[in-house]
KEKE-3310 file (N, C-alpha, C; in steps of 0.2 Angstrom, whole numbers, plus 5000, padded with zeros to 4 digits):
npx = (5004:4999:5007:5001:5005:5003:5008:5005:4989:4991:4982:4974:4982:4988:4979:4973:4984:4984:4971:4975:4985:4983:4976:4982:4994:4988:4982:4994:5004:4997:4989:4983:4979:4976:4980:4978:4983:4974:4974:4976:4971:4961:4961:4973:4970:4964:4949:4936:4920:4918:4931:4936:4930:4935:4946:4942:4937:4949:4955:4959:4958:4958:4956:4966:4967:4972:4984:4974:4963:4950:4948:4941:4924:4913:4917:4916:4902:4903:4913:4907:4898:4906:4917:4928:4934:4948:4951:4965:4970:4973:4965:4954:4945:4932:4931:4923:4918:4934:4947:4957:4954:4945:4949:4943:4949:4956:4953:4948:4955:4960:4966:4972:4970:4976:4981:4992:4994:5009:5019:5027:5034:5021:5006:4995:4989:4991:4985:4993:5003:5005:5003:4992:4989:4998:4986:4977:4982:4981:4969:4971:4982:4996:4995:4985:4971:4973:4980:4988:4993:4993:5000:4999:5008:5006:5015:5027:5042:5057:5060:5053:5045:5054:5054:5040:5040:5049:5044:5031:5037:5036:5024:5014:5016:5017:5025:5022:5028:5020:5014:5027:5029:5040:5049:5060:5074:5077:5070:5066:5067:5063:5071:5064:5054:5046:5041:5046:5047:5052:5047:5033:5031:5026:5011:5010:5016:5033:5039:5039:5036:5036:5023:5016:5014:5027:5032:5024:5028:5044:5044:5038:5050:5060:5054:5049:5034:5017:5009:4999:4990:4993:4994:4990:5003:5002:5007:5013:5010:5021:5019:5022:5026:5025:5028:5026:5026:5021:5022:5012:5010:5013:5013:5023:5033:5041:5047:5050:5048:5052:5041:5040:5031:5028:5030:5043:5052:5057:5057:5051:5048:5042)
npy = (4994:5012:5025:5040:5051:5067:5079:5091:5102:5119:5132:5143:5143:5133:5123:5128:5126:5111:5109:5112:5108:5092:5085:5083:5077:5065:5059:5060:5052:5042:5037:5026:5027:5041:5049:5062:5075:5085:5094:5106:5116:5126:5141:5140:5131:5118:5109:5113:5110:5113:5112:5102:5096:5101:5098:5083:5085:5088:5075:5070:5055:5049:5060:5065:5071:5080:5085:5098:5092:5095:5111:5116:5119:5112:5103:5088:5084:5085:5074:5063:5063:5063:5049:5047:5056:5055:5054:5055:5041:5040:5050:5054:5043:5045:5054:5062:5052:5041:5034:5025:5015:5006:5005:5007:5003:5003:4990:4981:4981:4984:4996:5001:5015:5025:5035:5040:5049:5058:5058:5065:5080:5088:5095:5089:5079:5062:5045:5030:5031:5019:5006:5009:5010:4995:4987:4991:4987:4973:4967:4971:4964:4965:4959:4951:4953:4968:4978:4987:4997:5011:5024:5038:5048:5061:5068:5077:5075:5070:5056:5051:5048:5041:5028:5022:5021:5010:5002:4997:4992:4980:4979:4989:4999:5012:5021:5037:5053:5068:5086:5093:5102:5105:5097:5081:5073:5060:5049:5032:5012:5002:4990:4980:4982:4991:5009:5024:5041:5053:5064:5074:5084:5103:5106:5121:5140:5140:5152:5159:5155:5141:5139:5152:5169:5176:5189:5190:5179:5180:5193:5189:5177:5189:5198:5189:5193:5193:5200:5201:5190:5171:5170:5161:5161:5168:5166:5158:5138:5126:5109:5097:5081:5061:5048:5033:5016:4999:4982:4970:4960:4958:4970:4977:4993:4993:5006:5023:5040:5056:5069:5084:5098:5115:5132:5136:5125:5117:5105:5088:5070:5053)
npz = (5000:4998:5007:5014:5028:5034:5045:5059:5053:5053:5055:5045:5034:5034:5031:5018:5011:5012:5006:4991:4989:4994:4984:4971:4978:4980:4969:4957:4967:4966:4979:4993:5005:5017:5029:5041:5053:5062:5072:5075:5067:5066:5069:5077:5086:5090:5081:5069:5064:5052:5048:5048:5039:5026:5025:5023:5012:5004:5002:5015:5022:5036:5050:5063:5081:5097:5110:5108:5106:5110:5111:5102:5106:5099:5095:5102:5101:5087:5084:5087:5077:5066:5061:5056:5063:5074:5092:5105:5111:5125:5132:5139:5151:5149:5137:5125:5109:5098:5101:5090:5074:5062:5045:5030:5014:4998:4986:4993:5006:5022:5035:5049:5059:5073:5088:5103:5116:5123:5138:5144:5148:5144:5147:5154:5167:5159:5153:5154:5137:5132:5138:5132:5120:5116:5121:5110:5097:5098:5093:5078:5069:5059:5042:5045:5054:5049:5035:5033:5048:5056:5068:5077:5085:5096:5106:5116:5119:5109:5114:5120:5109:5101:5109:5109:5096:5095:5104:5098:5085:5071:5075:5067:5051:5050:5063:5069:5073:5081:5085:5088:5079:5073:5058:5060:5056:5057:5049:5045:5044:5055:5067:5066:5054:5054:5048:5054:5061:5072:5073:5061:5056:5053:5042:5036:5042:5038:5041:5055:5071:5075:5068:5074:5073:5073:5081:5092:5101:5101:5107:5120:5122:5125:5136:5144:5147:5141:5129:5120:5111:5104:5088:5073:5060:5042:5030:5015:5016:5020:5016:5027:5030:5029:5019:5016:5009:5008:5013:5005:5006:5023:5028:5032:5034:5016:5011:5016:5016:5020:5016:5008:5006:4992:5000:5011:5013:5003:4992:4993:4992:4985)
capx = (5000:5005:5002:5003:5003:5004:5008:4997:4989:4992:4978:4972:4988:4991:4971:4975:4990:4981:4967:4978:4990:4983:4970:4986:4998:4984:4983:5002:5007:4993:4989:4979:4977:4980:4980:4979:4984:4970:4972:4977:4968:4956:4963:4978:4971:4959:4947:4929:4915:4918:4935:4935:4925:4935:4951:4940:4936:4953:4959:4959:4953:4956:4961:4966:4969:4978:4981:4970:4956:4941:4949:4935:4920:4910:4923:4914:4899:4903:4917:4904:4894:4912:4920:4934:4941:4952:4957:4970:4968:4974:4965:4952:4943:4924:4931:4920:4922:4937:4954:4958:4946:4949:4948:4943:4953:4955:4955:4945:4960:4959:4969:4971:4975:4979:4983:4992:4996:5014:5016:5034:5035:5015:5002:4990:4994:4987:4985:5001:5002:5012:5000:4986:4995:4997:4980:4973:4985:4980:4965:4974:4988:4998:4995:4980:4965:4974:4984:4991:4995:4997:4999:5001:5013:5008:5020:5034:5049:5059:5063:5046:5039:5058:5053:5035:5042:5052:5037:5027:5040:5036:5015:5013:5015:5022:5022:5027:5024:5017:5013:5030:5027:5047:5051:5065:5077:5078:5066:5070:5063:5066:5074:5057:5051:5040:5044:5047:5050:5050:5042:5030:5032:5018:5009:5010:5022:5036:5042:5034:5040:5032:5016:5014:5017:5032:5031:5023:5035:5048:5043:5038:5056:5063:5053:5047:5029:5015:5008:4996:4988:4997:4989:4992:5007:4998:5012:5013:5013:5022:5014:5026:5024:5030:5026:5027:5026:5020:5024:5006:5009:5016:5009:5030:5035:5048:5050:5049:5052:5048:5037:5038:5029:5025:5031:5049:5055:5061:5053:5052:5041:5043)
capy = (5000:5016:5029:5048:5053:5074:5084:5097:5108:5126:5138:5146:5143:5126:5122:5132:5121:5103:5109:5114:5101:5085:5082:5085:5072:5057:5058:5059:5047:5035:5036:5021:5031:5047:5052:5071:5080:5093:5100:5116:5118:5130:5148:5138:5129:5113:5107:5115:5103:5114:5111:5096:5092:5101:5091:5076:5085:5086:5069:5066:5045:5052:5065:5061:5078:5079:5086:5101:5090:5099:5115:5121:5116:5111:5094:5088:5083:5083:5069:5056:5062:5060:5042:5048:5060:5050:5060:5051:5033:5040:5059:5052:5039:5047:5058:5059:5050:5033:5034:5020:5011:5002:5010:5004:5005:5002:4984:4976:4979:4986:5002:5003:5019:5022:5040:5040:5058:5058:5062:5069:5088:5088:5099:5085:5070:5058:5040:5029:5029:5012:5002:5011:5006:4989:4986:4993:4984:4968:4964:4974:4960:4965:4954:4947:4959:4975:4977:4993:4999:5019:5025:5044:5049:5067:5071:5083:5073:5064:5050:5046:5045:5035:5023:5022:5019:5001:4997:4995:4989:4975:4979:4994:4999:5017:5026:5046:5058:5076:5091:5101:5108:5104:5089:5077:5071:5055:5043:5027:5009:5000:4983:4973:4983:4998:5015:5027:5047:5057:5070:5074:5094:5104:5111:5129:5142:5140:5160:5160:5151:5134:5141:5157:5173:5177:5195:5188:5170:5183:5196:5185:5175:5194:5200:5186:5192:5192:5205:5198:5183:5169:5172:5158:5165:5166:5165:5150:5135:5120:5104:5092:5072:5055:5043:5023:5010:4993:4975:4968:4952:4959:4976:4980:4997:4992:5011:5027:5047:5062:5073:5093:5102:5120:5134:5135:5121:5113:5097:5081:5067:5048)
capz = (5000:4997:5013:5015:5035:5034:5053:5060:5051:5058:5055:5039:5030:5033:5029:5011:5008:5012:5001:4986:4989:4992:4980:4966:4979:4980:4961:4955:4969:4969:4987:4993:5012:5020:5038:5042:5060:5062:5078:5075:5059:5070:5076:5079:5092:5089:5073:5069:5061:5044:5044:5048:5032:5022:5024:5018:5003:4999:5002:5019:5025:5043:5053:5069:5084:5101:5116:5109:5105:5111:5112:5098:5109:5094:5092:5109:5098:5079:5085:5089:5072:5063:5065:5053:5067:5079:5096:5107:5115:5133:5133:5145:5149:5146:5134:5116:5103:5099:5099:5085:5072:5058:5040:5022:5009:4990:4984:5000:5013:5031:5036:5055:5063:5080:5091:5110:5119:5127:5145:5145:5145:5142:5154:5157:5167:5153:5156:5149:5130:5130:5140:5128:5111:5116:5120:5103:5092:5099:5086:5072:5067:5051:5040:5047:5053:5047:5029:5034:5054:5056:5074:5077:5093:5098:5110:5116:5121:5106:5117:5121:5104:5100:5115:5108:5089:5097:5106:5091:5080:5070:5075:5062:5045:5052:5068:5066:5080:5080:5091:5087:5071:5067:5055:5060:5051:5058:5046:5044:5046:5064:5064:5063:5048:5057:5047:5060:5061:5076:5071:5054:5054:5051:5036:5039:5037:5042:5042:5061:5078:5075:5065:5075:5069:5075:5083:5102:5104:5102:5110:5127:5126:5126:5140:5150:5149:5137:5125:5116:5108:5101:5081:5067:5053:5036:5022:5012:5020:5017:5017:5027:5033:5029:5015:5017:5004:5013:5009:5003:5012:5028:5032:5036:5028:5011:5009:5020:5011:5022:5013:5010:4996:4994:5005:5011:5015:4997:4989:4994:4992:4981)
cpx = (5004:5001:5006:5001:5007:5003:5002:4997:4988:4987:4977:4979:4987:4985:4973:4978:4989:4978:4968:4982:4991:4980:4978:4989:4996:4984:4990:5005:5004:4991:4983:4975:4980:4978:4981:4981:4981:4971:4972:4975:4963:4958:4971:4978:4964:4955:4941:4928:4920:4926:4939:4935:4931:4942:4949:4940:4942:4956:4960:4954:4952:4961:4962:4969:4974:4976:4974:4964:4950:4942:4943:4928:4914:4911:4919:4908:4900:4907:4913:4899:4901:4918:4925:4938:4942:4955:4963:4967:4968:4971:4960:4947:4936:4927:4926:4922:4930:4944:4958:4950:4950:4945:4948:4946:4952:4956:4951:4951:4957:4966:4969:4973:4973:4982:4985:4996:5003:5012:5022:5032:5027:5012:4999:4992:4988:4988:4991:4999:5003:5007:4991:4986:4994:4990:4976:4974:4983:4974:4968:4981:4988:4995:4989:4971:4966:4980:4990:4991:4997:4996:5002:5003:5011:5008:5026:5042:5050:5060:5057:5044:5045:5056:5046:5035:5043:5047:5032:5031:5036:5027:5012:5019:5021:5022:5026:5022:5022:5016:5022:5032:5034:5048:5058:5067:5081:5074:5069:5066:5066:5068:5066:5053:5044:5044:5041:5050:5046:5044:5039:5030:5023:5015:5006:5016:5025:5042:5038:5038:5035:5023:5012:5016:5022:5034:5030:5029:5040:5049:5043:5043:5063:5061:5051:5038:5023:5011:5002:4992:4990:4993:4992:4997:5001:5001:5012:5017:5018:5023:5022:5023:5028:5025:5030:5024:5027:5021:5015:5007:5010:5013:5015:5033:5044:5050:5047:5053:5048:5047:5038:5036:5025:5031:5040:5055:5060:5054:5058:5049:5046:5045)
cpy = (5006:5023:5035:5049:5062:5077:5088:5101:5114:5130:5139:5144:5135:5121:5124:5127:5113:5104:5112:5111:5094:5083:5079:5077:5064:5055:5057:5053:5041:5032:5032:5024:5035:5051:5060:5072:5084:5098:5106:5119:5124:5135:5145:5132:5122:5112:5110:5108:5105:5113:5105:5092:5095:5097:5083:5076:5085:5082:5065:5059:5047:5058:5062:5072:5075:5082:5093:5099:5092:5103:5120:5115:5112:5102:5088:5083:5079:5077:5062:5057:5059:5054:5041:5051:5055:5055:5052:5045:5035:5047:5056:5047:5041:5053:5056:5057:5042:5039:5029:5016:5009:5007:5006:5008:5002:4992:4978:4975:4984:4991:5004:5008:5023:5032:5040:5047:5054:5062:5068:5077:5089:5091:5094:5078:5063:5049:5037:5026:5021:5006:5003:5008:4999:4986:4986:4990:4979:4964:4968:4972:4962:4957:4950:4952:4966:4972:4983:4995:5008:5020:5032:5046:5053:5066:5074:5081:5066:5058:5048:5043:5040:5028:5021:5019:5009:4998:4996:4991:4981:4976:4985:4995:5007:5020:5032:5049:5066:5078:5095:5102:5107:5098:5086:5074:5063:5050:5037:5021:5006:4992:4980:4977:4990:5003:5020:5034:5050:5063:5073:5080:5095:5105:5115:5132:5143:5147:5162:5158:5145:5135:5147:5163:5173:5182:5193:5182:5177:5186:5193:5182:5181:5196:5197:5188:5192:5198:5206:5194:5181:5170:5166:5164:5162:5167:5159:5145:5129:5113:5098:5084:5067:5051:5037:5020:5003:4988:4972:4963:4952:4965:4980:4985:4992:5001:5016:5034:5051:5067:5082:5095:5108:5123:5137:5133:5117:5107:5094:5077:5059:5049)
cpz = (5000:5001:5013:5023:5035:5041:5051:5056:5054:5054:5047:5033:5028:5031:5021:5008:5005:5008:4994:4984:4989:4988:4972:4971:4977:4972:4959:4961:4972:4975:4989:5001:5016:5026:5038:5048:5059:5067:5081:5068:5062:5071:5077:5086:5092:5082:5075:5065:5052:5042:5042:5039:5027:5020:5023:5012:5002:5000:5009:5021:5031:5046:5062:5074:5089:5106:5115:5105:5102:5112:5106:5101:5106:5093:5097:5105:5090:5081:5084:5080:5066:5064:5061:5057:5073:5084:5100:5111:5122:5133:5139:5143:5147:5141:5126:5110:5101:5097:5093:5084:5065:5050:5033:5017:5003:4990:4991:5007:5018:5032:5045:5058:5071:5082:5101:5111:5124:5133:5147:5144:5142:5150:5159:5159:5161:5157:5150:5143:5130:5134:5134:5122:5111:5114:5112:5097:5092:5091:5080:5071:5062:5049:5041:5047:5049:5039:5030:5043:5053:5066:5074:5086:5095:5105:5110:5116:5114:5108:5121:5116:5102:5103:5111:5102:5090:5100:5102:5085:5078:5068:5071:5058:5048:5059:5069:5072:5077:5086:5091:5085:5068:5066:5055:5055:5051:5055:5044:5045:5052:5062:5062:5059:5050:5054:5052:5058:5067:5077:5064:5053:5054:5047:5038:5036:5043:5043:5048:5066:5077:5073:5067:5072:5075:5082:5092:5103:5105:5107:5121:5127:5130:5133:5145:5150:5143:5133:5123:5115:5105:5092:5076:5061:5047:5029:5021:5014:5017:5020:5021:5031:5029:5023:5017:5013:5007:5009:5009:5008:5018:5030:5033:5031:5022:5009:5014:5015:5015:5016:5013:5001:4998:4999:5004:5012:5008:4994:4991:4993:4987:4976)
residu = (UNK:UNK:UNK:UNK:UNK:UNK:UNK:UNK:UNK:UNK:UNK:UNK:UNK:UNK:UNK:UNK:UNK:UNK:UNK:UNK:UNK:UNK:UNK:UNK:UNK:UNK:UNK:UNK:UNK:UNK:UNK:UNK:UNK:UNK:UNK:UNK:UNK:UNK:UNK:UNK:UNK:UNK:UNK:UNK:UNK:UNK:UNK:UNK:UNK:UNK:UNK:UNK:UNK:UNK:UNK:UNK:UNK:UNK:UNK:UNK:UNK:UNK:UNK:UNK:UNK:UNK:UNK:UNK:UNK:UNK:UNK:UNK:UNK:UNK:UNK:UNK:UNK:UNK:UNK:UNK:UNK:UNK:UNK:UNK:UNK:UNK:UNK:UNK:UNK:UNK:UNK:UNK:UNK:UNK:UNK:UNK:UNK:UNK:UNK:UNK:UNK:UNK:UNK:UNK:UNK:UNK:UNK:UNK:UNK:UNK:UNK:UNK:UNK:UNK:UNK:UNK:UNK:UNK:UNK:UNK:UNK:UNK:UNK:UNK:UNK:UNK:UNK:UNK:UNK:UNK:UNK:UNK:UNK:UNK:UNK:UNK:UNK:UNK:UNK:UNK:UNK:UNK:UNK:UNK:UNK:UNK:UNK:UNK:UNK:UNK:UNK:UNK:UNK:UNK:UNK:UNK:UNK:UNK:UNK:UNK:UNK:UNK:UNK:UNK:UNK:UNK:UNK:UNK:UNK:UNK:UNK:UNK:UNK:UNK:UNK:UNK:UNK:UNK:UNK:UNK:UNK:UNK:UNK:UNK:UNK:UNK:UNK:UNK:UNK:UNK:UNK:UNK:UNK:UNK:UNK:UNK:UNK:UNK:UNK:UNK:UNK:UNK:UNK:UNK:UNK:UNK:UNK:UNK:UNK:UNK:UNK:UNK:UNK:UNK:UNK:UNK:UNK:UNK:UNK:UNK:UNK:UNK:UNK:UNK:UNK:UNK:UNK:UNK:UNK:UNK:UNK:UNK:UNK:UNK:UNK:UNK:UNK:UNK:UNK:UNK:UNK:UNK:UNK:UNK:UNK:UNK:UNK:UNK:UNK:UNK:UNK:UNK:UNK:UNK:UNK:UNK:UNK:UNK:UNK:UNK:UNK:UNK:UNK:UNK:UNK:UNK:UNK:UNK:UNK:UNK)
# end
């Protein structure tokens, strides 16, 4: 199979970019399924119903969010009407809505994908990703119930979603992190065949502090106090994330290529 997993999108920009951009990727690289990060598609800060939607219109199969879920109060609701958006497995237990679910794809296969919140360096004590993960994976064997495996990391510490990566090895197709808007440069696949990047960047622009405009972050590392409100940048975003090329028989990435188009980061892509 052939899979596109695209970071957060960041506010108005990064919304523009998905919906100018993927519709052209899924065509030109015959993309079989493609996971989105919404949850800063809103303000910068959570997913509306309409925006939701309109990242299906342009190609998204699922969106999955994060720790700022429900920060658009609307999401609380729409989630349980939309069974494409995925919040995290450990945000709480009566929280609304599923944190993993199984997905159809082209040809009669099954697409599993999968979100757990890191605890490290995070506000909220969350309950533990890694006890969460297991459990989910369980009915969604490569190879077996599932054709493809996606598992989205967001968390703040490289060395949790690393740790989280080897603990999945082997039981998804990929597992890539998100939540801090910068793209690592460590892609790769893990001994037992799980394509694996720390972090998927985000689609925004990247002439900001990690998709804000610039001017307040600054401003508040200068002075210590705050100004302002943080506001979405709205220069040309650039769409980044990870592509994986899956062994049909197995489920286990045969190829991994971070993703950038658009923007000012360069081209990349298969």
């Amino acid at each position: 199979m052939r899979l596109l997993f695209l970071g957060d999108v960041m506010g108005r920009s990064g919304r523009t970019a998905v919906a100018a951009e993927l519709p052209r990727l899924r065509r030109e690289w015959a993309l079989d399924f493609v996971v989105v990060n919404g949850e800063n598609a809103t303000g910068g800060a959570g997913l509306s119903a309409a925006h939701a939607a309109l990242l299906f219109e342009a190609g998204a199969d699922c969106v999955t969010l994060g720790d700022h879920a429900f920060d658009q109060r609307e999401m609380t609701t729409a989630i349980e009407q939309e069974t494409r958006i995925l919040r995290p497995l450990n945000y709480a237990r009566l929280a609304p809505g599923r944190g993993a679910r199984f997905f159809d794809a082209p040809g009669g296969r099954k697409v599993f994908v999968a979100q757990v919140l890191g605890r490290v360096f995070m506000k909220q004590p969350f309950d533990d990703p890694f006890s969460a993960i297991d459990a989910a994976l369980k009915p969604a064997s490569l190879g077996g119930g599932a054709q493809a495996v996606i598992v989205d990391v967001h968390a703040e510490a490289t060395s949790e979603k690393t740790a989280l990566g080897h603990w999945c090895d082997g039981r998804a197709s990929l597992v890539v992190g998100t939540h801090t808007h910068i793209p690592t440069s460590d892609t790769r696949i893990l001994a037992r065949g799980t394509a694996f990047q720390s972090d998927a960047g985000m689609c925004g622009d990247y002439d900001s502090v990690i998709g804000m405009d610039k001017l307040e972050p600054i401003s508040r590392f200068v002075t210590g106090m705050a100004r302002t409100r943080f506001t979405p940048a709205e220069g040309a975003a650039t769409l980044s994330g990870v592509f994986v090329e899956t062994d049909d028989a197995t489920g286990l990435a045969r190829r991994v290529v971070p993703v950038r188009a658009g923007g000012v980061l360069g081209q990349s892509g298969p």
